[in-house]
Each structure stands twice: as C-alpha cells, then as structure tokens.
C-alpha atoms as an extended CHARMM CRD file, in Angstrom:
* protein
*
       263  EXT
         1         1  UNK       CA            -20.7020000000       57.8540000000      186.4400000000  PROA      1               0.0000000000
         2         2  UNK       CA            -20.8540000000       54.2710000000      184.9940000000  PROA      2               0.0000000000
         3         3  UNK       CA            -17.7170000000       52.1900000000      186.0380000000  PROA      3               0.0000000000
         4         4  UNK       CA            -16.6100000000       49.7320000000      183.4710000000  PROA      4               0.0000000000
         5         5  UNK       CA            -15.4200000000       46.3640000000      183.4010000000  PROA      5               0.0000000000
         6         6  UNK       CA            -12.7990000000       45.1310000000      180.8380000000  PROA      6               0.0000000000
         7         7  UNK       CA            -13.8750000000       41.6010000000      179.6480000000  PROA      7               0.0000000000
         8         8  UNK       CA            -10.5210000000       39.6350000000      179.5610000000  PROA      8               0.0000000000
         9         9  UNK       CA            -11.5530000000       36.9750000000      177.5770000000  PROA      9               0.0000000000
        10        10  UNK       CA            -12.2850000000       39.1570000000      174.7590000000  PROA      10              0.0000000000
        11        11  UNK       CA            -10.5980000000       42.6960000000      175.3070000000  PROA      11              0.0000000000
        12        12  UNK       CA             -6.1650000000       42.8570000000      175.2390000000  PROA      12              0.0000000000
        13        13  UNK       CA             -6.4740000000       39.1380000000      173.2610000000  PROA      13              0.0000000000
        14        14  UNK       CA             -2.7630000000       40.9580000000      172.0950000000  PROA      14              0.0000000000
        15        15  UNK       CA             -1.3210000000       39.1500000000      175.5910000000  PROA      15              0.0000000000
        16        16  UNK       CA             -1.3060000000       36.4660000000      177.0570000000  PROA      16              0.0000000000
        17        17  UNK       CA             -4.4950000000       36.0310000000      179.6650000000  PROA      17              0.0000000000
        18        18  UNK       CA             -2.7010000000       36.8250000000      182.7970000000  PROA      18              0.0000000000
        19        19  UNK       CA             -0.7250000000       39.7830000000      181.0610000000  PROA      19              0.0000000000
        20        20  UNK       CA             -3.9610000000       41.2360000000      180.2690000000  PROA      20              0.0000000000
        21        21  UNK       CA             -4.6270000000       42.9260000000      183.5920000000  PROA      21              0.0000000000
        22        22  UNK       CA             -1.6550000000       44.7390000000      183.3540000000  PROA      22              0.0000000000
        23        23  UNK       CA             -2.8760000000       45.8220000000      180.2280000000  PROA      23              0.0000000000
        24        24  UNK       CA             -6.2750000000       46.9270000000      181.2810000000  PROA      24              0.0000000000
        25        25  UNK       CA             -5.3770000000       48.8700000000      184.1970000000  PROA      25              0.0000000000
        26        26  UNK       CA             -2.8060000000       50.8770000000      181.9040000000  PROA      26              0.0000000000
        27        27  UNK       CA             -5.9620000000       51.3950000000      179.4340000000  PROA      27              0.0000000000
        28        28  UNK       CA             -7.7040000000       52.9390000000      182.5540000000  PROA      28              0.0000000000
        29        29  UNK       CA            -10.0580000000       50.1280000000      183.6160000000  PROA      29              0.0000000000
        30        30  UNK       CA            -10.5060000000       49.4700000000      187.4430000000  PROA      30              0.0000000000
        31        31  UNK       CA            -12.5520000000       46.6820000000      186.9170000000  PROA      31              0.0000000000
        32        32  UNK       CA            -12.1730000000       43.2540000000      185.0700000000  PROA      32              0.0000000000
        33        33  UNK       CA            -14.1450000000       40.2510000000      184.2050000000  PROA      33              0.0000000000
        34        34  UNK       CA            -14.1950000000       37.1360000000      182.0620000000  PROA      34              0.0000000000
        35        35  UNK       CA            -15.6280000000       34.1210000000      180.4950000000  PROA      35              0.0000000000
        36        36  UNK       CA            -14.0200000000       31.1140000000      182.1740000000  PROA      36              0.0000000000
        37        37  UNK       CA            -11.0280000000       31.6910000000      184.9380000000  PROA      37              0.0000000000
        38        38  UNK       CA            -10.3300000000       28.3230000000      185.4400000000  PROA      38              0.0000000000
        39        39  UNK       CA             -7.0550000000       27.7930000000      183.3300000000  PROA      39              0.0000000000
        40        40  UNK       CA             -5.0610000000       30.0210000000      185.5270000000  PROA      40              0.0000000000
        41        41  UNK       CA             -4.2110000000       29.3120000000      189.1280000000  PROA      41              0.0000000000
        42        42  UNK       CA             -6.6420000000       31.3000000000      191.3920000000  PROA      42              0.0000000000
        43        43  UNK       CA             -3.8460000000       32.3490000000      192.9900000000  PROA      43              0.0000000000
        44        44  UNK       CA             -2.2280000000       33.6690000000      190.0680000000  PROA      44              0.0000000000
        45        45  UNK       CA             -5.3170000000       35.7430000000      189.4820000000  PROA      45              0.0000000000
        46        46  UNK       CA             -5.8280000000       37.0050000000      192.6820000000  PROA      46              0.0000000000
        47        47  UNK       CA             -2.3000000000       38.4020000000      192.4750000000  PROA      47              0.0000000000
        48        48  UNK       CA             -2.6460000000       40.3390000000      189.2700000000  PROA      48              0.0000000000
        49        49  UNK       CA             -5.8610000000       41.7480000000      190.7700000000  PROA      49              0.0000000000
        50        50  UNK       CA             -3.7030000000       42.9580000000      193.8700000000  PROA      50              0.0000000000
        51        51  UNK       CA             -0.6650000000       43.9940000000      191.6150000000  PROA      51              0.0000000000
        52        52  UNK       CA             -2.3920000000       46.3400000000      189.3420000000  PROA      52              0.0000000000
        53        53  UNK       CA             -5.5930000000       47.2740000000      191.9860000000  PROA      53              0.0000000000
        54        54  UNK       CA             -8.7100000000       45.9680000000      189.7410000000  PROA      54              0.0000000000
        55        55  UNK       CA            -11.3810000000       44.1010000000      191.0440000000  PROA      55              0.0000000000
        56        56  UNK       CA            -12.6810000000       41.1500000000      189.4120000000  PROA      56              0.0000000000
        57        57  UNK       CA            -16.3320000000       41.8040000000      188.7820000000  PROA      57              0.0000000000
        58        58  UNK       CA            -18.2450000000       38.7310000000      187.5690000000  PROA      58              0.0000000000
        59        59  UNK       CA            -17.2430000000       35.0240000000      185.7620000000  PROA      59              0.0000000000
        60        60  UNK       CA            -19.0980000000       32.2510000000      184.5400000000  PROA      60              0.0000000000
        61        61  UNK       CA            -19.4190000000       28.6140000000      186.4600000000  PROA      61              0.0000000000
        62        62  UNK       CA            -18.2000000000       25.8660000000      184.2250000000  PROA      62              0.0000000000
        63        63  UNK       CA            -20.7450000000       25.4640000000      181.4530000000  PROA      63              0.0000000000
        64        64  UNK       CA            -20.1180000000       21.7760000000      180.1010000000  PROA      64              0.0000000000
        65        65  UNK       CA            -17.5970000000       21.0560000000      177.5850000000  PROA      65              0.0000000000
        66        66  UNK       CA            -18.0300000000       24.2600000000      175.9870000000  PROA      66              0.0000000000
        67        67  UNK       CA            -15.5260000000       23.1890000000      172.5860000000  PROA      67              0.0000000000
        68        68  UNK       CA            -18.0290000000       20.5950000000      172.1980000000  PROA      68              0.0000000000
        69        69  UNK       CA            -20.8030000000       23.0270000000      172.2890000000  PROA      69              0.0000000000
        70        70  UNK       CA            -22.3250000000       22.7690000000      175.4060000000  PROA      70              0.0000000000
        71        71  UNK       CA            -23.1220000000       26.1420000000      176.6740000000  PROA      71              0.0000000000
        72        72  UNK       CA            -24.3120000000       25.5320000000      180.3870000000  PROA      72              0.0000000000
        73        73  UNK       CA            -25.7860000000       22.5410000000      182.3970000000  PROA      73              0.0000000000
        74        74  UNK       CA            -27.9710000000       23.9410000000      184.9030000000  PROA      74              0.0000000000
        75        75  UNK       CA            -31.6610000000       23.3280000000      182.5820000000  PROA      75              0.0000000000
        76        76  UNK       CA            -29.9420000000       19.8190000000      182.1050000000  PROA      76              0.0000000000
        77        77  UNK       CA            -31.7600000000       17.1070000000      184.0840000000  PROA      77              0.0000000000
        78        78  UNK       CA            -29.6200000000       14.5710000000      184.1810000000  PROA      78              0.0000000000
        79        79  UNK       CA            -26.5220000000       16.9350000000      184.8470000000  PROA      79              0.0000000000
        80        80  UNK       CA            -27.3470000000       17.8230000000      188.4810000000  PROA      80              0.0000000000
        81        81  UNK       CA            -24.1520000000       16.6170000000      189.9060000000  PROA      81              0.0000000000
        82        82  UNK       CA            -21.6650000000       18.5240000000      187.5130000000  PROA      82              0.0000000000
        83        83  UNK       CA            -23.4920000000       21.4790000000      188.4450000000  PROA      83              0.0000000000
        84        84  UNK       CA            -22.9640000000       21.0850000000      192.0000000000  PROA      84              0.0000000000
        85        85  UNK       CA            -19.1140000000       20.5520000000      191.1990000000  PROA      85              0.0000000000
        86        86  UNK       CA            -19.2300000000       23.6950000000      188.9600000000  PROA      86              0.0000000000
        87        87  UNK       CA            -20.4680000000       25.9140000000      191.9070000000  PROA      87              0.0000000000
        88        88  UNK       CA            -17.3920000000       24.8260000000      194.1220000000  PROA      88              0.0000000000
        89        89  UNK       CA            -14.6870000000       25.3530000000      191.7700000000  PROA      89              0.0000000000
        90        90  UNK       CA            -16.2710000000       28.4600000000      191.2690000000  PROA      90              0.0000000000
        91        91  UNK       CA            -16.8520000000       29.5940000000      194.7420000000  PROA      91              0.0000000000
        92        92  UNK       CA            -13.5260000000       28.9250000000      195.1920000000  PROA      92              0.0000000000
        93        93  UNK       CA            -11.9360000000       31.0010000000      192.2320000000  PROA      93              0.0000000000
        94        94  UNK       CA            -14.6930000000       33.6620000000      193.7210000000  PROA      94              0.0000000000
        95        95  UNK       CA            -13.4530000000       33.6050000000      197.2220000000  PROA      95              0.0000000000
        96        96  UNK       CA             -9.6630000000       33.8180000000      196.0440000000  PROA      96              0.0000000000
        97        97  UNK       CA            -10.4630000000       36.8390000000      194.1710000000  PROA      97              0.0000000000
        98        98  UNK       CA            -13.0380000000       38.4950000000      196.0190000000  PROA      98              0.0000000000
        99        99  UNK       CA            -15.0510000000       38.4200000000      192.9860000000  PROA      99              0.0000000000
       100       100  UNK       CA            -18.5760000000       39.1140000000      194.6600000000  PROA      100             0.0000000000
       101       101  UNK       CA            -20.8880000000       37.5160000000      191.2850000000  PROA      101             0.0000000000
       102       102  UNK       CA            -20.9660000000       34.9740000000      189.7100000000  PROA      102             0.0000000000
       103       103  UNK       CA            -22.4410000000       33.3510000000      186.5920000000  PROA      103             0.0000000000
       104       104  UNK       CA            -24.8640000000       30.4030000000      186.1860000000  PROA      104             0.0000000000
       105       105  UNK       CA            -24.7760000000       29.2490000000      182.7400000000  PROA      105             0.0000000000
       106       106  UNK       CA            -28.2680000000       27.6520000000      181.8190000000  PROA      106             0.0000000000
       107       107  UNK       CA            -28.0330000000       25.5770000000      178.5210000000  PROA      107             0.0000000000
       108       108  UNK       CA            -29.1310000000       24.1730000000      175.5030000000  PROA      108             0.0000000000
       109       109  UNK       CA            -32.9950000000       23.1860000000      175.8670000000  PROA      109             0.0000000000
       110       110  UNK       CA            -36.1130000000       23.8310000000      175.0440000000  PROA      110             0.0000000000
       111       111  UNK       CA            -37.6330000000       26.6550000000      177.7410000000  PROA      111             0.0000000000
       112       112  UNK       CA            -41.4950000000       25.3090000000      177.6310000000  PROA      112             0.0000000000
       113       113  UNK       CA            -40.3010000000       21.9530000000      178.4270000000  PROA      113             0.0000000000
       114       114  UNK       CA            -41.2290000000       20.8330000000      181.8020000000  PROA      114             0.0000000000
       115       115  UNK       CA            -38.0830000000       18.6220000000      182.9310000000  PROA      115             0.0000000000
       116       116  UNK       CA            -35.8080000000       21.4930000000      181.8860000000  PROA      116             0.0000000000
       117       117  UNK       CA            -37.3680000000       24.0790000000      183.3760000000  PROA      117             0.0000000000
       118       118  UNK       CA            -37.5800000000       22.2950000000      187.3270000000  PROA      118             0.0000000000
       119       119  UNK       CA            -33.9150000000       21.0220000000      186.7540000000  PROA      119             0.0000000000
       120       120  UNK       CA            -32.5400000000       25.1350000000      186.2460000000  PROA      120             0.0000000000
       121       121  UNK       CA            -34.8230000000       25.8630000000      189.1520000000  PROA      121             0.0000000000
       122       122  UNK       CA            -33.3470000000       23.4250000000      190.8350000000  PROA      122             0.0000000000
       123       123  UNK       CA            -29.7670000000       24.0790000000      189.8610000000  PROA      123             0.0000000000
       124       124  UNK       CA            -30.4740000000       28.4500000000      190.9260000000  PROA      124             0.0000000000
       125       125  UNK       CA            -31.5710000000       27.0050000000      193.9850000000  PROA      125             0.0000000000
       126       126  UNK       CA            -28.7120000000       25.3330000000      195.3110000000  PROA      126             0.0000000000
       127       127  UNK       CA            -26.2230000000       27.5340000000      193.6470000000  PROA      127             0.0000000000
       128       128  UNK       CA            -28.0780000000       30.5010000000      195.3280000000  PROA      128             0.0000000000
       129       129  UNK       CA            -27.5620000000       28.6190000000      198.8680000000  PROA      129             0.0000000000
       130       130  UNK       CA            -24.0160000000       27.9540000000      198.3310000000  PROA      130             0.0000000000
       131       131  UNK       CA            -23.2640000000       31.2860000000      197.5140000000  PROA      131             0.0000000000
       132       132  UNK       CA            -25.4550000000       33.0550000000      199.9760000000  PROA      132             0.0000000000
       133       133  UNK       CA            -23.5710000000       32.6840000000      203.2090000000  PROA      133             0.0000000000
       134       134  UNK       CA            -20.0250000000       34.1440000000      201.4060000000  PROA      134             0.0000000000
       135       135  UNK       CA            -22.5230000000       37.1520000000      200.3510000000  PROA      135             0.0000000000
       136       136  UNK       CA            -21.7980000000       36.5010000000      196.4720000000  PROA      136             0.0000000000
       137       137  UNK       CA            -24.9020000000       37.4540000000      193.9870000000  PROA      137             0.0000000000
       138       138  UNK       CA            -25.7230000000       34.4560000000      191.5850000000  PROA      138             0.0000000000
       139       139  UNK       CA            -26.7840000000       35.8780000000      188.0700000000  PROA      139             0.0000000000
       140       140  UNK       CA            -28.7430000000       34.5620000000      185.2250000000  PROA      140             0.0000000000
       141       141  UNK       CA            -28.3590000000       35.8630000000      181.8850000000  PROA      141             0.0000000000
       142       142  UNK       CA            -31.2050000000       35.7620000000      178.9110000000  PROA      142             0.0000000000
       143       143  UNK       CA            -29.3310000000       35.3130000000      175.2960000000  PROA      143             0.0000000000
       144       144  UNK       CA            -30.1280000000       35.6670000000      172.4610000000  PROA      144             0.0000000000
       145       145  UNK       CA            -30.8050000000       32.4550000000      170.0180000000  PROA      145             0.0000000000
       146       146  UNK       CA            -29.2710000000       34.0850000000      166.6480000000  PROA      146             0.0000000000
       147       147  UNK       CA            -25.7130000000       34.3830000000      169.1780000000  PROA      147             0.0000000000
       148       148  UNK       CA            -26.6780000000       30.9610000000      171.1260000000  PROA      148             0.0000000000
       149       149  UNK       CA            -29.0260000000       28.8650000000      169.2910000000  PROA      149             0.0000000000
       150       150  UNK       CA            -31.2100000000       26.8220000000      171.3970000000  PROA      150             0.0000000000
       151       151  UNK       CA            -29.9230000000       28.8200000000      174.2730000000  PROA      151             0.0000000000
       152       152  UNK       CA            -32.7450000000       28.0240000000      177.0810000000  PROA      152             0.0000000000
       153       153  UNK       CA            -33.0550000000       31.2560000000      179.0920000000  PROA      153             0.0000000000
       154       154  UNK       CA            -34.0160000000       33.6710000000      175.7150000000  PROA      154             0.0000000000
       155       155  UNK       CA            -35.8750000000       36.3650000000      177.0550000000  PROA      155             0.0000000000
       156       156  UNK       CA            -35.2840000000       39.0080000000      179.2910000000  PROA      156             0.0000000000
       157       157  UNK       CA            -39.1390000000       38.9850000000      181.1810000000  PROA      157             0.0000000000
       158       158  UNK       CA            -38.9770000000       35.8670000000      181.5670000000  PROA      158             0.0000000000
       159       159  UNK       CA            -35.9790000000       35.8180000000      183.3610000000  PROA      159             0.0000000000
       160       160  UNK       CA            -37.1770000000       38.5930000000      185.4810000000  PROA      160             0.0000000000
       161       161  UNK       CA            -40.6880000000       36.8200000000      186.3780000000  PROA      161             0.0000000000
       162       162  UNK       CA            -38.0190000000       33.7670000000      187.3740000000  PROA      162             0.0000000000
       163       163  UNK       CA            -35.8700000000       36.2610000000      189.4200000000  PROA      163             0.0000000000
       164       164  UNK       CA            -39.0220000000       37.5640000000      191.1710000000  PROA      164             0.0000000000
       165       165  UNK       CA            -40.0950000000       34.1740000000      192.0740000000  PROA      165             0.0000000000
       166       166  UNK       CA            -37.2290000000       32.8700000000      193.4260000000  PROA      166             0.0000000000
       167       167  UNK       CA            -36.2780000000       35.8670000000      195.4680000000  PROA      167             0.0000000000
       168       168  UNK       CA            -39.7430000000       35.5730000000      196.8810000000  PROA      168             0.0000000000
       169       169  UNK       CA            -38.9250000000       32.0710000000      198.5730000000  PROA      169             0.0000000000
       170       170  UNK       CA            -35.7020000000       33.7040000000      200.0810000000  PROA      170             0.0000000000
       171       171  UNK       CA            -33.1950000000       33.6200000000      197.3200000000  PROA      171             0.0000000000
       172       172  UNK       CA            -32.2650000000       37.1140000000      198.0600000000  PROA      172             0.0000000000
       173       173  UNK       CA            -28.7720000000       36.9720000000      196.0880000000  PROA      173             0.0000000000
       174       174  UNK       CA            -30.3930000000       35.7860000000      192.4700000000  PROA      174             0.0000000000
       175       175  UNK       CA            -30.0150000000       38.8590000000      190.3180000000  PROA      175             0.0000000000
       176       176  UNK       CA            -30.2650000000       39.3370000000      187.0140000000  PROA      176             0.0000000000
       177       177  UNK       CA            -27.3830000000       40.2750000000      184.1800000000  PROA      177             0.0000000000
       178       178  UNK       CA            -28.5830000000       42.7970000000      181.7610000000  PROA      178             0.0000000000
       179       179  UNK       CA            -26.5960000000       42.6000000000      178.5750000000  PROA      179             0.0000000000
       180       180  UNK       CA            -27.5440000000       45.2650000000      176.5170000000  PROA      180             0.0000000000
       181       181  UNK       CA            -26.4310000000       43.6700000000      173.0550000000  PROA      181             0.0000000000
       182       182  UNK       CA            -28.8840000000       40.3780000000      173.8430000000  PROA      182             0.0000000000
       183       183  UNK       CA            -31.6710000000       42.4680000000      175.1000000000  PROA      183             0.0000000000
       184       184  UNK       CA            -31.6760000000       44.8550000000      171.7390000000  PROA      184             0.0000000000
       185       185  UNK       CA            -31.5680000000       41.9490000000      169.7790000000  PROA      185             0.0000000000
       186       186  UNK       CA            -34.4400000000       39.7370000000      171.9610000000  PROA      186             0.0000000000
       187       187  UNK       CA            -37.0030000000       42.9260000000      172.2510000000  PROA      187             0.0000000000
       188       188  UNK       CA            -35.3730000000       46.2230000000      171.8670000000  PROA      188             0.0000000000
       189       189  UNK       CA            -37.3160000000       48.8400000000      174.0620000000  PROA      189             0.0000000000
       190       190  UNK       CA            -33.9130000000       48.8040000000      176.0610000000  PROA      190             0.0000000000
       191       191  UNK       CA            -33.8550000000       51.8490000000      178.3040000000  PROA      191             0.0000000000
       192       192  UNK       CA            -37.0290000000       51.6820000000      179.4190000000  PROA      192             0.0000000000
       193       193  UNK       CA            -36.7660000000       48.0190000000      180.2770000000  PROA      193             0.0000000000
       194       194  UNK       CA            -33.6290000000       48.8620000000      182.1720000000  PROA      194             0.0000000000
       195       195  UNK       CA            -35.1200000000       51.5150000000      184.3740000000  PROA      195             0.0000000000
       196       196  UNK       CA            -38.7490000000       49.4060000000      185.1930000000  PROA      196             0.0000000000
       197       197  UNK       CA            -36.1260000000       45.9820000000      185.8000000000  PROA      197             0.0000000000
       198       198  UNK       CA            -33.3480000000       47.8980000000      187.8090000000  PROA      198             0.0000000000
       199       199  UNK       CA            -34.0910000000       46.8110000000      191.0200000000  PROA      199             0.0000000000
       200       200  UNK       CA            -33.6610000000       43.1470000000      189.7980000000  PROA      200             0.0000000000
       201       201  UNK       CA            -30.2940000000       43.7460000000      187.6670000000  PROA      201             0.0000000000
       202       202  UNK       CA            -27.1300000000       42.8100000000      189.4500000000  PROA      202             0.0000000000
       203       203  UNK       CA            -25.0840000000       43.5890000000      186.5200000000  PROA      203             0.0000000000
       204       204  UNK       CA            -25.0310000000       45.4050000000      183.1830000000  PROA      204             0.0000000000
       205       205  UNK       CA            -22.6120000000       44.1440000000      179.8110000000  PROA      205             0.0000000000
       206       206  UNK       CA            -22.5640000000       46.1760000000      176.8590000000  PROA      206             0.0000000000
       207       207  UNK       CA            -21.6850000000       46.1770000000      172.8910000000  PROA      207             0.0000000000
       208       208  UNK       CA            -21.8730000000       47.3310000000      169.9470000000  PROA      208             0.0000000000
       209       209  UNK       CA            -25.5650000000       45.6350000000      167.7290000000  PROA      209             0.0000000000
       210       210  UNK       CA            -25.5540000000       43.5530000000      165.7830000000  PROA      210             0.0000000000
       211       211  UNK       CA            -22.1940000000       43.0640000000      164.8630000000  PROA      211             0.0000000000
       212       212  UNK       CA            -20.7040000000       42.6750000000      169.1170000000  PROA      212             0.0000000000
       213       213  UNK       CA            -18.1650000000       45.6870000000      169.0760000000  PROA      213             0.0000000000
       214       214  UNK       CA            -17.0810000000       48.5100000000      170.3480000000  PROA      214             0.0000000000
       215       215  UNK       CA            -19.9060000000       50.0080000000      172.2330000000  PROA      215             0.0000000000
       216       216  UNK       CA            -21.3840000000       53.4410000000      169.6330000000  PROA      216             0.0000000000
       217       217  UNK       CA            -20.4830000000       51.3090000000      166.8070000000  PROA      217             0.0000000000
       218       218  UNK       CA            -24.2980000000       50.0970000000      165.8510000000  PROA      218             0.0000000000
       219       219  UNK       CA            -28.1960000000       50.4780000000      165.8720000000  PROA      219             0.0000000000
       220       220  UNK       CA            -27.9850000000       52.2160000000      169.4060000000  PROA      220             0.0000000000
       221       221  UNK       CA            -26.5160000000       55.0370000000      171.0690000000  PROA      221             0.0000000000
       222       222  UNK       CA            -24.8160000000       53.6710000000      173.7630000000  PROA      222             0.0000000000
       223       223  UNK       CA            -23.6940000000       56.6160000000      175.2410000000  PROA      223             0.0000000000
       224       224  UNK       CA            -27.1670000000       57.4750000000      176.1730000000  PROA      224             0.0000000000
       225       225  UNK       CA            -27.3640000000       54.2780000000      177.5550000000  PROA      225             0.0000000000
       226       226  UNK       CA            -24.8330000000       54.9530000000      180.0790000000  PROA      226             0.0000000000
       227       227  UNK       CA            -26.2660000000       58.2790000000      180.7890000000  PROA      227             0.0000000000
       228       228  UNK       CA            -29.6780000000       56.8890000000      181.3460000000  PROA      228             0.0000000000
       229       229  UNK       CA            -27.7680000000       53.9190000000      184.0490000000  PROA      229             0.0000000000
       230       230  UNK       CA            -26.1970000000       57.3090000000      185.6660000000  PROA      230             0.0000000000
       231       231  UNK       CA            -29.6460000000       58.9260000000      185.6360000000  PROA      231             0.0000000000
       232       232  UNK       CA            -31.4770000000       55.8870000000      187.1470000000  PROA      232             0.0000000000
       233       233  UNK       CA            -28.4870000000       55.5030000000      189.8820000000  PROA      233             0.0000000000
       234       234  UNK       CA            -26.8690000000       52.2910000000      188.8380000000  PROA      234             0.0000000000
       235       235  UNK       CA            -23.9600000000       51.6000000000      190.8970000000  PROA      235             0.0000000000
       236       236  UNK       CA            -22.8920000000       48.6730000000      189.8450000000  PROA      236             0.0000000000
       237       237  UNK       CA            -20.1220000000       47.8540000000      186.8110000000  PROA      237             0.0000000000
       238       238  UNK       CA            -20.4690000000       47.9650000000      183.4220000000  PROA      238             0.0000000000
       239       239  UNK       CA            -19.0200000000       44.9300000000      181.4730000000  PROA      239             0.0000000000
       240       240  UNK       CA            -17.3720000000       45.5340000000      177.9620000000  PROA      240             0.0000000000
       241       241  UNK       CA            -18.1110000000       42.1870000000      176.5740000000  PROA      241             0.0000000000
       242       242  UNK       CA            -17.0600000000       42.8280000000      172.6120000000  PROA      242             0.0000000000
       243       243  UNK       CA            -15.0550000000       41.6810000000      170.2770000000  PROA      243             0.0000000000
       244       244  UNK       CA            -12.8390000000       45.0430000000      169.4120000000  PROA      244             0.0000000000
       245       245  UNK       CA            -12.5200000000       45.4220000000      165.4110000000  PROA      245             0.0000000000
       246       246  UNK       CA             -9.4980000000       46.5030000000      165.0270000000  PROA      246             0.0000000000
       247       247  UNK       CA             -7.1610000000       45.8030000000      168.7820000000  PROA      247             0.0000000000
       248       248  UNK       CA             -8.0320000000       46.7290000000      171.5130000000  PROA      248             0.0000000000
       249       249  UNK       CA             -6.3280000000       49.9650000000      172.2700000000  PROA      249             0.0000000000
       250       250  UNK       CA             -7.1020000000       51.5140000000      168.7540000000  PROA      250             0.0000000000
       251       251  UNK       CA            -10.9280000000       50.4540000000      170.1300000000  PROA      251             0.0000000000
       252       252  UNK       CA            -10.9880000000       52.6890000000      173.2470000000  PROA      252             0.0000000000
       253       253  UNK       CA            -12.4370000000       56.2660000000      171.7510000000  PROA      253             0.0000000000
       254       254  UNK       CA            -15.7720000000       55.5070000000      173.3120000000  PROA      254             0.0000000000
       255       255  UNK       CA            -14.1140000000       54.7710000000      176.7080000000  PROA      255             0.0000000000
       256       256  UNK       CA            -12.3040000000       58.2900000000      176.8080000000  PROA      256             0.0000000000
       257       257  UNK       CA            -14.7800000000       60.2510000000      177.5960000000  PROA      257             0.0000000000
       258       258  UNK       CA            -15.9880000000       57.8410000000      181.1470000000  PROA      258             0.0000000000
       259       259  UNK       CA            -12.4170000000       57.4410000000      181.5530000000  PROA      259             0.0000000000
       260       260  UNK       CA            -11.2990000000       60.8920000000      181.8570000000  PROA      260             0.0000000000
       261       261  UNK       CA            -14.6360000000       61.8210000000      184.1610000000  PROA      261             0.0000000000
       262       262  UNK       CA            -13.7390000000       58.8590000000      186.8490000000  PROA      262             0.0000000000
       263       263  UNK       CA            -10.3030000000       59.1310000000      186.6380000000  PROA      263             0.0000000000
C-alpha cells in the first residue's frame, strides 16, 4: 500500500514548524517532508525525526530569495556559485536527517533558451556528483506555469527525456518527482503517464485539482490513483503537498482508509 508523506510546510500550519512532527505522527503519518528546512537547526530536526520515528522523505535546496520571487537558480547562468552553496547546506541538512532526496529547484526562464538550458544541465550535473557518493537521489520537478509562472522546467516529458539523458552519462541518482496536481494540470493522461515513466520517478506528491487540497476533493479520483501506484509496485512515499481547507485534522477522511490498512 502507498505510504504517505505529511508535507510540513503546508499540513499542521496549527503549530509551530518543529511541533508539527509531533503532530503528524499522532495523525498516523510515518513519513514527513517540506519546502525549505533551513530555519531550524538540523539538529533540531533530526531529533524530532528520532523522537516521534518518521523519516524525512524529500526537501528542496535553497531556491534564491524566494519572498522576492525567485523560485530556483539552477537554469540561472550567472548563478552557478549560489547553486553550488545551496547543494552543501543541503547535503548537510540531508545527512543530519538521513533524508535520502533531495530537491533541485530550477527557476524562472525561458526553457527554449539556450544559456538557460546548459546552465540547469550544468547545475543537475554537479548536484548529482555531490550527492552521489552519500547515495542521496537528486530530483527535478516539472510545474505548472498557472501555479509558477515562467517556471522553466513545465512539462513532465520533457523532464523525463532530460532524466534519460543524464542518467545515460552516469548520473544514476537523477530521478524524477511526479506531482500529480502539476501533471493533471500540464497534460492530464495521468495514470498512464505514471505507469510508462515509473522507472524514472523517484517520488510521487499529490492534491486535490485545481484548487491544491485535500487529495478526492477535485477533477480526479485520487484514490484510484493510489491504487494504480499499488498496482504498478511503487515503493516509494507519497507526498501530501496541499493546502487543507478547513485544518488539518478535520482534512484527514481521505487518509483513513491507507491509514488504517498500514497501520
């Protein structure tokens, strides 16, 4: 059965950040992830993780000054050398907390454009490397522009052609994240394109479309979804990245059901 992932940043909002695993694990989660880690002591994390047995599935690298709207800097040419700093605070929040994925953020820019396009190969490359050797996966995530605009990596084949080639010159650890909201949204189709792209995916998020809540709550059946990653042999973790409507807790009737058949 699918295992999911609590997404801190946006799930138990009702506590405080570091309160929230405490939180999660009570709602019956054995996973966690978030957006950003990097305003709480790695050390502080790590020891909720221990305290209430969850394991921190996947974060993002620094992406910029994201309150000034910078969403990533790896398609950035002339922001090589933050990116290189990104990966080491990260791979050090990563090997703190045993977190084994990790995030690569691309940017704002314009896909077709030559410059951008070698700089985020460029960027996967190295990140790749310096993750390799601690055996941490580096992901890269398509978005969709109406969520992101001007988001550079905005479709899910191309991403996977990019995953492809780079794993064919030895980046064996580049993987790709699957969210199911921004694939619905970018080309719909999404079960099928799960199942032909599974041996790429390294991990799967999942909300509600269009409105980014509680999975069940729009255009797609979600529980079939999760059936269909069960059917297919997924064994990976399932990231709950949505904005609950109403708290958190009052949220959790779709989670019941996988709950009660891990637990």
């Amino acid at each position: 059965m699918p295992r999911f992932a609590a997404n801190l940043t946006l799930m138990f909002t009702e506590h405080p950040f570091l309160d929230r695993f405490a939180a999660a694990a009570q709602a019956g989660f054995s996973a966690v992830e978030c957006l950003f880690p990097y305003a709480e002591a790695p050390g502080a994390i790590a020891a909720r993780l221990a305290e209430h047995r969850l394991e921190l599935a996947l974060f993002n690298m620094p992406p910029g000054d994201w309150a000034a709207g910078e969403r990533g800097l790896a398609a950035l040419p002339d922001r090589f050398a933050q990116v290189t700093t990104g990966v080491e605070a990260a791979l050090a929040y990563a090997l703190a907390t045993g977190t084994r994925r990790l995030h690569l953020m691309a940017g704002l820019a314009d896909r077709r454009d030559a410059a951008a396009s070698g700089a985020y190969r460029r960027a996967l490359r190295h990140a790749a490397g310096r993750l390799a050797p601690h055996d941490i996966d580096l992901l890269i995530e398509p978005i969709n522009r109406r969520s992101m605009p001007g988001y550079f990596l905005d479709d899910v084949e191309a991403a996977a052609d990019l995953v492809r080639e780079l794993q064919g010159e030895g980046l064996a650890n580049l993987r790709l994240q699957f969210d199911v909201f921004h694939a619905q949204i970018l080309h719909g189709d999404v079960t099928t394109r799960l199942a032909r792209l599974l041996p790429l995916i390294g991990h799967v998020q999942v909300a509600g479309v269009p409105a980014r809540n509680e999975p069940g709550t729009g255009e797609l059946d979600d529980g079939f979804v999760f059936s269909e990653l069960d059917r297919l042999g997924y064994d990976g973790l399932v990231g709950c990245e949505y904005n609950p409507r109403a708290g958190t807790l009052a949220g959790l009737g779709w989670f019941a059901p996988w709950r009660d058949a891990t637990g």
